[in-house]
C-alpha positions as CSV (number, residue, x, y, z in Angstrom):
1,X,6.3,121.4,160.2
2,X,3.6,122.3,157.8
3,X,0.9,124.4,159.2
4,X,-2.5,122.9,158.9
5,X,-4.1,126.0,157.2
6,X,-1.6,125.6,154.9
7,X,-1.6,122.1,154.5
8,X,-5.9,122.7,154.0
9,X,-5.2,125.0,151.1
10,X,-3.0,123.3,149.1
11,X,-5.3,120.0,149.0
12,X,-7.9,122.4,148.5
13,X,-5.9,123.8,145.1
14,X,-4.6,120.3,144.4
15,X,-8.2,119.1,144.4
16,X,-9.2,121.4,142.3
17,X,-6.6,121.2,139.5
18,X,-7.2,117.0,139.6
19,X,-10.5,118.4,138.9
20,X,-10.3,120.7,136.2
21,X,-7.3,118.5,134.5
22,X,-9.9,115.3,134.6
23,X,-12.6,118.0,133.3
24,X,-10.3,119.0,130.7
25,X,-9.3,116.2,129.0
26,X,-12.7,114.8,129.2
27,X,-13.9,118.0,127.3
28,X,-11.2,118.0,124.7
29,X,-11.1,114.1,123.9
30,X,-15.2,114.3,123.7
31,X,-15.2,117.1,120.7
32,X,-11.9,116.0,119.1
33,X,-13.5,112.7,118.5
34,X,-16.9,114.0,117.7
35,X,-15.3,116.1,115.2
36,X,-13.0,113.4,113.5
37,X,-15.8,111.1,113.1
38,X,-18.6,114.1,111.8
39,X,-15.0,114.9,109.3
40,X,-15.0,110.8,108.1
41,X,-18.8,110.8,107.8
42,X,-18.7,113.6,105.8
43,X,-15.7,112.3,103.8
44,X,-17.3,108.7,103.5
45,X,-20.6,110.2,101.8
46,X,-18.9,112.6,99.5
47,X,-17.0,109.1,98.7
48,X,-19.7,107.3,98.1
49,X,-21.7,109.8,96.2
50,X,-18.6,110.2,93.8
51,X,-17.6,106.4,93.3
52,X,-21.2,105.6,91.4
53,X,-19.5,108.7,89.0
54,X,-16.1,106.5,88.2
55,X,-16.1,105.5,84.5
56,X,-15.4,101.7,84.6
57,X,-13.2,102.0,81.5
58,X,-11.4,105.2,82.0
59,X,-11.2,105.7,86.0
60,X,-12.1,109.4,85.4
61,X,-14.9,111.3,86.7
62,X,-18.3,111.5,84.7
63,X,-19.5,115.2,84.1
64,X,-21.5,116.9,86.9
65,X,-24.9,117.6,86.2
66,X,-26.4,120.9,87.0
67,X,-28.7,120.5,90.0
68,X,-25.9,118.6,91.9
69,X,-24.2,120.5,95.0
70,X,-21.2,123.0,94.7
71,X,-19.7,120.8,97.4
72,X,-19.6,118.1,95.2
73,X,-17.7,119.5,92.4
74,X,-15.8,121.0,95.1
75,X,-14.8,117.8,96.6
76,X,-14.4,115.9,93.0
77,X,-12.0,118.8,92.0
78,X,-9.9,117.3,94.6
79,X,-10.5,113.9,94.0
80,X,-7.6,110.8,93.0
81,X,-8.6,107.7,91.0
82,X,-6.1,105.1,91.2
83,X,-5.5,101.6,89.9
84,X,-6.2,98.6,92.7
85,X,-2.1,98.9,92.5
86,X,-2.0,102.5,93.2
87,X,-1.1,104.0,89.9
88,X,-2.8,107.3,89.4
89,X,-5.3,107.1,86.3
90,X,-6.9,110.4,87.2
91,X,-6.4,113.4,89.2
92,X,-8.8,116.9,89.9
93,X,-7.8,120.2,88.9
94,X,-7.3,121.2,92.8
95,X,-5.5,118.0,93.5
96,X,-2.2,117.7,94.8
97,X,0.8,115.5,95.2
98,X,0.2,113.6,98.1
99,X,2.2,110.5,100.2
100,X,1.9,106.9,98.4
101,X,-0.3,104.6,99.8
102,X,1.7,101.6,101.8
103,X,1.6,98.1,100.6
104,X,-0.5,96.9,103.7
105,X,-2.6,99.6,102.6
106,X,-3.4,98.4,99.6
107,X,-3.8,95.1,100.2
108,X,-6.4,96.0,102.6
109,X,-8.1,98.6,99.6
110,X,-8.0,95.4,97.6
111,X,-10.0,93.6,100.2
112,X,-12.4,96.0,99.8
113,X,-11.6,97.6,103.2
114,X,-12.0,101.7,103.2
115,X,-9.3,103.6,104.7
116,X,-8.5,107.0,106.4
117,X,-5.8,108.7,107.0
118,X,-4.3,112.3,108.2
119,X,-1.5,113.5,106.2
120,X,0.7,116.8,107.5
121,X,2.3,118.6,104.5
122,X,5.5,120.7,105.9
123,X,3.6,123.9,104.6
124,X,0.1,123.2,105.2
125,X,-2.2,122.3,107.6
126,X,-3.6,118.8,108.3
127,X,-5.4,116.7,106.1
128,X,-8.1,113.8,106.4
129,X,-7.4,111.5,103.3
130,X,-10.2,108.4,102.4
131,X,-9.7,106.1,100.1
132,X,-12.8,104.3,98.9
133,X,-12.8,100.9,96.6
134,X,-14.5,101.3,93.9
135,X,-15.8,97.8,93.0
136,X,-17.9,96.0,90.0
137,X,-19.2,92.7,89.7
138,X,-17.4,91.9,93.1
139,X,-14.1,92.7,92.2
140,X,-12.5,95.8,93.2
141,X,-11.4,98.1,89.5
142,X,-10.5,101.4,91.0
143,X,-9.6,103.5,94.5
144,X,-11.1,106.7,94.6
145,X,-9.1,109.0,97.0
146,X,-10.8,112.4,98.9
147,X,-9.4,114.7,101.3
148,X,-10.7,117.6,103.1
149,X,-8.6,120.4,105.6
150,X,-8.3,119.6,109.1
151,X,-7.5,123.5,109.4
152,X,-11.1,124.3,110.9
153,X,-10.9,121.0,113.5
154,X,-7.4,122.6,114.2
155,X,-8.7,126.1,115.4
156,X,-11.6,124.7,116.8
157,X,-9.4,122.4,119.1
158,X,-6.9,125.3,120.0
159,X,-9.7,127.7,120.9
160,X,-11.0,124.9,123.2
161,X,-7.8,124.4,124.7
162,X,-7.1,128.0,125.6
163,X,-10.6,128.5,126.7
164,X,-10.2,125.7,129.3
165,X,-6.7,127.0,130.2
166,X,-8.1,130.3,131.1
167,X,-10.9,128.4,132.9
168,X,-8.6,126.7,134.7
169,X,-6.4,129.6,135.6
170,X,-9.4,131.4,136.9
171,X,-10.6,128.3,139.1
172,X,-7.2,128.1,140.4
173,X,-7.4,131.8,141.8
174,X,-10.7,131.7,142.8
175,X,-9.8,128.2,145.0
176,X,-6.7,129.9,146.4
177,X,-9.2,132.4,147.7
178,X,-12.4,130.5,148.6
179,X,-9.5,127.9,150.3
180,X,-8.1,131.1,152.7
181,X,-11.6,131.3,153.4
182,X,-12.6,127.8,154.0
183,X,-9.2,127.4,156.1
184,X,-10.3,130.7,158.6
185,X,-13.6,129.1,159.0
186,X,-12.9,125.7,159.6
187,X,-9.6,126.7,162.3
188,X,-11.7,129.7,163.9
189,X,-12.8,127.2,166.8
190,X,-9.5,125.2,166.6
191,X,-7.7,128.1,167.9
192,X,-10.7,129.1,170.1
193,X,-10.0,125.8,171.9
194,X,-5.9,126.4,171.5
195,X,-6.7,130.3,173.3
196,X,-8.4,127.9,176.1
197,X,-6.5,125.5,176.7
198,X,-3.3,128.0,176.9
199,X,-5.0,129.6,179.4
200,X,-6.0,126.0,182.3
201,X,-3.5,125.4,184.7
202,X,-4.1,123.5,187.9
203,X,-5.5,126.7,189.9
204,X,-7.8,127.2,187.0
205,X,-9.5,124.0,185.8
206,X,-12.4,125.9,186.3
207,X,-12.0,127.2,183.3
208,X,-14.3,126.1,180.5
209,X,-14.6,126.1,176.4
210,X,-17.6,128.7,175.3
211,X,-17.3,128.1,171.5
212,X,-20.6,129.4,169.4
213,X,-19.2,126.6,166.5
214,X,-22.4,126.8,163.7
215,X,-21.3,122.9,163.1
216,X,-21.7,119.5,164.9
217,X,-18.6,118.8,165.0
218,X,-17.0,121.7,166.6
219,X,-19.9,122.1,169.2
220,X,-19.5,118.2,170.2
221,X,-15.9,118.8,170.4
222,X,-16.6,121.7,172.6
223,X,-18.8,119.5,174.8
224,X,-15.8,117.0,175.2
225,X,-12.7,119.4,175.9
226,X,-15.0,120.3,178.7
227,X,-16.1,117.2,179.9
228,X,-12.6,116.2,179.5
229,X,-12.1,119.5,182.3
230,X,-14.6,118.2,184.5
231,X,-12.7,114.8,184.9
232,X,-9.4,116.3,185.4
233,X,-10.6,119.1,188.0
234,X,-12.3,116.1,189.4
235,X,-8.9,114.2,189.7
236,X,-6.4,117.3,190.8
237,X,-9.5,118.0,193.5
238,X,-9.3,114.2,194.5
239,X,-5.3,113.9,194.5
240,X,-5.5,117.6,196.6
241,X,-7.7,115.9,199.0
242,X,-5.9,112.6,199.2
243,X,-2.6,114.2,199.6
244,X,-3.8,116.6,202.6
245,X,-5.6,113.4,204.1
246,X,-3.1,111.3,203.9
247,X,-0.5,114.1,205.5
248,X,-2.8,113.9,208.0
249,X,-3.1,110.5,208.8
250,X,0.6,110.3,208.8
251,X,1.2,113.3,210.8
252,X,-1.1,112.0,213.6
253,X,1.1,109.0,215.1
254,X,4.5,110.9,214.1
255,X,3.1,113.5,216.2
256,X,2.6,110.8,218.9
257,X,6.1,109.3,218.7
258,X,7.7,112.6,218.9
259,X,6.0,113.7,221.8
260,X,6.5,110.2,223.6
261,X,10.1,110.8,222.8
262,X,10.1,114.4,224.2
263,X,8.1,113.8,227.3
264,X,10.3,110.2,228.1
265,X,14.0,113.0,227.3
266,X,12.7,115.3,229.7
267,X,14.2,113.6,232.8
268,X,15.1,110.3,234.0
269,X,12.9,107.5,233.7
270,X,12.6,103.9,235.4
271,X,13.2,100.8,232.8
272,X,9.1,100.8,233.1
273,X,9.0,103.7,231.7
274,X,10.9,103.3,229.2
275,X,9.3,100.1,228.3
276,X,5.6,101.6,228.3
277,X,7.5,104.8,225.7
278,X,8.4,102.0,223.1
279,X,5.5,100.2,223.3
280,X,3.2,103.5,222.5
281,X,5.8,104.4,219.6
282,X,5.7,100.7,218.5
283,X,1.7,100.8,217.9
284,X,2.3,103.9,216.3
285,X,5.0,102.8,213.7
286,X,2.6,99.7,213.3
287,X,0.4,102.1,212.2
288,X,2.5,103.9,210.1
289,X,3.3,100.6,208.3
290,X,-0.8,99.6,207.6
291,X,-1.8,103.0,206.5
292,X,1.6,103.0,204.2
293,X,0.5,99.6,202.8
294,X,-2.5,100.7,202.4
295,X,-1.7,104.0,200.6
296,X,0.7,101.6,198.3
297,X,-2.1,99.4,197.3
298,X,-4.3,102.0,196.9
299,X,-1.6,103.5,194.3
300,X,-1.5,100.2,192.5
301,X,-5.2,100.5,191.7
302,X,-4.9,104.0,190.2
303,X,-2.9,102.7,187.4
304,X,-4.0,101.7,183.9
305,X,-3.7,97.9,184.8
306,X,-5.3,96.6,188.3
307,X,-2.3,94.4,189.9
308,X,-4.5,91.3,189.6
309,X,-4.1,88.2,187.9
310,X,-7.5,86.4,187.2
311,X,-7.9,82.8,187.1
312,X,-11.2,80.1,188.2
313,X,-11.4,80.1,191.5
314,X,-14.1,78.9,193.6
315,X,-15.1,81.3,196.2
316,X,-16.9,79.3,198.8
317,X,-13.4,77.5,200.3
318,X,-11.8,80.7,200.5
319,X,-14.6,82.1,202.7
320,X,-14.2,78.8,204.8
321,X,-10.3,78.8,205.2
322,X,-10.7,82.7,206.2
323,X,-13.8,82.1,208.8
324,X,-11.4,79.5,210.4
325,X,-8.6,82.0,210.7
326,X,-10.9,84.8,212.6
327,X,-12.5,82.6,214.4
328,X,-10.7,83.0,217.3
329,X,-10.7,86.5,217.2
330,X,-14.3,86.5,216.6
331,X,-14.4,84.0,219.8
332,X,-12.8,86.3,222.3
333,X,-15.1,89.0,221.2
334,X,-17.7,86.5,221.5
335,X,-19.1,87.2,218.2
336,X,-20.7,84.5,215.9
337,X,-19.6,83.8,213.1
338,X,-22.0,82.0,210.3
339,X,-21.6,81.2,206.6
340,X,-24.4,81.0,204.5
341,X,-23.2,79.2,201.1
342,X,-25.6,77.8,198.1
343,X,-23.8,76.8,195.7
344,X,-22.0,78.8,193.1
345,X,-20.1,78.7,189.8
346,X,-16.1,80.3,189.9
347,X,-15.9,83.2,189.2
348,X,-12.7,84.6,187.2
349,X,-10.7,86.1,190.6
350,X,-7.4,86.7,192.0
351,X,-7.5,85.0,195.1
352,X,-5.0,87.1,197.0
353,X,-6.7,89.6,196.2
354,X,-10.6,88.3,196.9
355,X,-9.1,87.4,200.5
356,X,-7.9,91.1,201.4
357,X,-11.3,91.9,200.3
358,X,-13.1,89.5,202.6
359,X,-10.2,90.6,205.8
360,X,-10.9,94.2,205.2
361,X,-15.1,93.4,205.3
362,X,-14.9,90.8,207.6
363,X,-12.3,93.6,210.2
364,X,-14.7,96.0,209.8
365,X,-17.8,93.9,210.9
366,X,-15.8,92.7,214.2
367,X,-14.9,96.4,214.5
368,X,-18.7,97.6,214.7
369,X,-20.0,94.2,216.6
370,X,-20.9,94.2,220.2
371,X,-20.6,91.0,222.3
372,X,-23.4,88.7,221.6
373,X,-23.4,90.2,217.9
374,X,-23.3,88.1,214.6
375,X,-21.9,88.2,211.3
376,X,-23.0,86.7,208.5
377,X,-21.1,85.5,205.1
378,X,-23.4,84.8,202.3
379,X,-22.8,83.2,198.6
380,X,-25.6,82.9,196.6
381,X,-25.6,82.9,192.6
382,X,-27.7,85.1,190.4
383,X,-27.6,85.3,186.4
384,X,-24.1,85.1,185.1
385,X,-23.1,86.8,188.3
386,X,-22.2,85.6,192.0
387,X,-23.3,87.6,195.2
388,X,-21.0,87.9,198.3
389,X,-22.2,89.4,201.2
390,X,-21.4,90.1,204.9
391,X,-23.8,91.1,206.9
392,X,-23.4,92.3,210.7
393,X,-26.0,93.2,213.5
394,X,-23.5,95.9,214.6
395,X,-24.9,99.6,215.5
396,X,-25.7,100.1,211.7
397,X,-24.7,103.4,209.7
398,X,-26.1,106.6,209.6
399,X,-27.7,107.3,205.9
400,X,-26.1,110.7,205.1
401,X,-22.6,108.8,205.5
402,X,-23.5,106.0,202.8
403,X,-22.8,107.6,199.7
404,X,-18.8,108.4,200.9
405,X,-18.5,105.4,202.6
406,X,-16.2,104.4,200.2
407,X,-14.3,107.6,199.5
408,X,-10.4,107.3,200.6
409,X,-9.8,108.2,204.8
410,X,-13.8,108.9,204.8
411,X,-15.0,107.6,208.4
412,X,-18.6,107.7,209.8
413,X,-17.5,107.8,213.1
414,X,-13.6,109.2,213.0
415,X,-13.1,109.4,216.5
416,X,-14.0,105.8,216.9
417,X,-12.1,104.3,213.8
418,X,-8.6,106.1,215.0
419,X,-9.1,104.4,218.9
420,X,-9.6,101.1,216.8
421,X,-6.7,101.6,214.7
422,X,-8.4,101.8,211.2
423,X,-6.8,104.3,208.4
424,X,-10.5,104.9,206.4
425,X,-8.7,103.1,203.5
426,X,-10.5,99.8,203.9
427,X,-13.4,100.0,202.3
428,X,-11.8,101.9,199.7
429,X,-9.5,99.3,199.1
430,X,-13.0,97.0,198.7
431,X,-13.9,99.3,196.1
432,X,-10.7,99.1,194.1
433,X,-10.4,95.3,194.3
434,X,-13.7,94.6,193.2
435,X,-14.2,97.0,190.6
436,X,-10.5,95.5,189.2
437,X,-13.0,92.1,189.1
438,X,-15.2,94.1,186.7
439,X,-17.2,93.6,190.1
440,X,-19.3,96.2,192.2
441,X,-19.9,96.8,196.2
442,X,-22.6,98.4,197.7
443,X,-23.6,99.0,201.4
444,X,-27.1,98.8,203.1
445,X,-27.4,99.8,206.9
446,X,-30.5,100.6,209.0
447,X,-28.6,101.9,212.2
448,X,-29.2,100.0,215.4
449,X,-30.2,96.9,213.5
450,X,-26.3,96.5,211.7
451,X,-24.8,97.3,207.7
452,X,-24.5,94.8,204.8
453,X,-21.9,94.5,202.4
454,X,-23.1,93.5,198.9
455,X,-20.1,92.5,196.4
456,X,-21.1,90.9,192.4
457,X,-18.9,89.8,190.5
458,X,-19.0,88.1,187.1
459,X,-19.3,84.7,187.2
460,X,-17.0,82.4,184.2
461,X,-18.7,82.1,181.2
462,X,-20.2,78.4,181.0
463,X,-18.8,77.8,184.8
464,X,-20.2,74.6,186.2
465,X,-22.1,75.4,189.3
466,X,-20.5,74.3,192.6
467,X,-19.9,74.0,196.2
468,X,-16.5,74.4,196.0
């Protein structure tokens, strides 16, 4: 595996030659055409300049006069006159022997076309070669031929080229550098944050990032590997308590049983006895089996995906097929029971679910309920949401134990939730479910007037308002 450093400097020096090969070959295609067309200008008007010297009946030059340029006689030294078919009529002193021109050539010389060309002798350097129609009364009598050395293009070209390769070589090594450099800097907090983390372990999620980064970037980073700390302390401090209050829990009514077992072993015992043992240690595996259901669908919820499966469902004939069921119960403990139901749209609900959340409500309202007490169910809609409530007249809640009321094995009043047989999971299990509605539960309680249970959850989009 490629180290990242390593990986940063060779697309740092990769860059860079992409660069400078792109810079390159910009640079040296710009001058070599400027120079090849400043050479055919050059060529074209020394051309020119001679063909109005061509004598019509001869095809040689006319004499130079005096007050023209040495570059001209220079230039007509060197100078060709052929026939339109390519015969040499006339030739400079400084000419030489040069390639024929092709047919296609001189078809297009006949047309009156000018044409360049670059010849390469085996000895010599390059040459640029025009030929020029020379033309009278329309038609075209001779082609004048001119040629000048590519030898200075040449060196200028080659010095260019080494120039840029040395440019290039230097770039490289100064990239290779300034890479190292920009590799240390940009890692520095990388492995700040690797020297960290190596160090967290369970006993020390306390442990936070303190990185001076001079960039955005790294500084937010920072901020979330140590928010990212916070939740996770949060969660192995949660787990820690759960699994110590649970041991609890559990430990209570094994503790029970065993010492029913022990006492009833000690000596003889009537079939009464007996009896009465069994029944304890039934009540106590009872409650053994509720608090391990509850602890298993307390587990469910802690997963990625809520073991719910949402569909409509109207909420109003689930309330009434419940309130028949209690009832009874209610009846003995001569409690009222009331519903209180406008009429709302579905809502998108599992309704196994929905019910445990109404039984574990509705069991802790007939928990806190004296004789003559009442509870009351409400449904009631507000925007794009429905409002289920239960509402008891029970001896209220103190309003320092509100905020945990929903923490896991939290009980307001502990020695009066073990008598009655509750595991502190209830509400908790509330929580969960409704949440898992992308719901939420809330508690109000003035103590000696009773507590109210507020749960919202999203109503379907579009639902059609109903009673049920």
């Amino acid at each position: 595996m490629v180290a990242f450093r390593t990986h940063i400097r060779r697309s740092a020096i990769a860059l860079v030659l992409i660069l400078l090969t792109a810079f390159s070959v910009l640079i040296y295609t710009g001058l070599a055409t400027l120079l090849a067309q400043h050479v055919d200008r050059e060529l074209l008007t020394l051309a020119e300049q001679e063909a109005a010297r061509v004598e019509l009946t001869t095809g040689t030059l006319t004499a130079l006069e005096d007050d023209e340029k040495d570059e001209m006689r220079e230039a007509a030294r060197s100078a060709v006159v052929l026939s339109p078919s390519g015969t040499v009529l006339w030739k400079g002193a400084a000419s030489m022997t040069r390639p024929p021109l092709s047919p296609a050539q001189l078809t297009d010389l006949q047309r009156g076309l000018t044409l360049y060309d670059t010849i390469t002798p085996p000895h010599d350097g390059s040459i640029r070669r025009i030929s020029f129609p020379v033309t009278h009364t329309g038609a075209v009598r001779y082609l004048l031929q001119m040629e000048t050395s590519l030898r200075l293009v040449d060196d200028t070209l080659r010095l260019l080229m080494l120039l840029l390769a040395a440019l290039a070589g230097a770039m490289i090594v100064v990239g290779w550098i300034g890479s190292r450099w920009l590799a240390r800097e940009a890692l520095t907090p990388v492995e700040a944050l690797t020297a960290t983390a190596e160090q967290i372990s369970v006993p020390s999620l306390r442990t936070r990032m303190t990185l001076a980064a001079p960039y955005e970037e790294f500084d937010r980073l920072a901020h979330v590997f140590n928010a990212m700390l916070d939740r996770l302390h949060h969660v192995f401090e949660g787990q820690r308590q759960f699994i110590a209050d649970a041991a609890h829990e559990i430990q209570t009514p094994l503790t029970v049983i065993k010492g029913t077992i022990e006492v009833t072993l000690q000596k003889s015992r009537t079939t009464e006895d007996y009896r009465d043992a069994l029944v304890t240690n039934l009540g106590q595996v009872e409650r053994l089996g509720t608090l391990t259901r509850s602890l298993l669908t307390l587990a469910q919820f802690s997963g990625d995906r809520p073991p719910v499966t949402l569909t409509p469902l109207a909420l109003e004939p689930l309330v009434q097929d419940l309130i028949k069921e209690l009832s009874p119960l209610a009846e003995d403990r001569k409690i009222q029971l009331i519903v209180d139901a406008q009429p709302v749209p579905r809502v998108q609900g599992d309704a196994g679910r929905l019910t445990q959340l109404l039984i574990n409500l509705l069991d802790n309202a007939l928990a806190h309920t004296p004789p003559e007490g009442r509870i009351t169910i409400r449904l009631k809609p507000i925007p794009a949401h429905v409002v289920l409530q239960v509402e008891d007249t029970g001896s209220g809640i103190a309003l320092e134990h509100l905020p945990r009321l929903f923490e896991r094995f939290y009980r307001a009043d502990p020695a009066r939730a073990r008598e009655s047989g509750g595991t502190g999971l209830g509400l908790a299990i509330v929580k969960e479910i409704a949440e898992a509605h992308g719901g939420t539960v809330a508690v109000e309680s003035t103590p000696g007037q009773g507590t109210r249970f507020t749960v919202t959850l999203p109503a379907c989009a579009g639902g059609d308002v109903s009673a049920g």
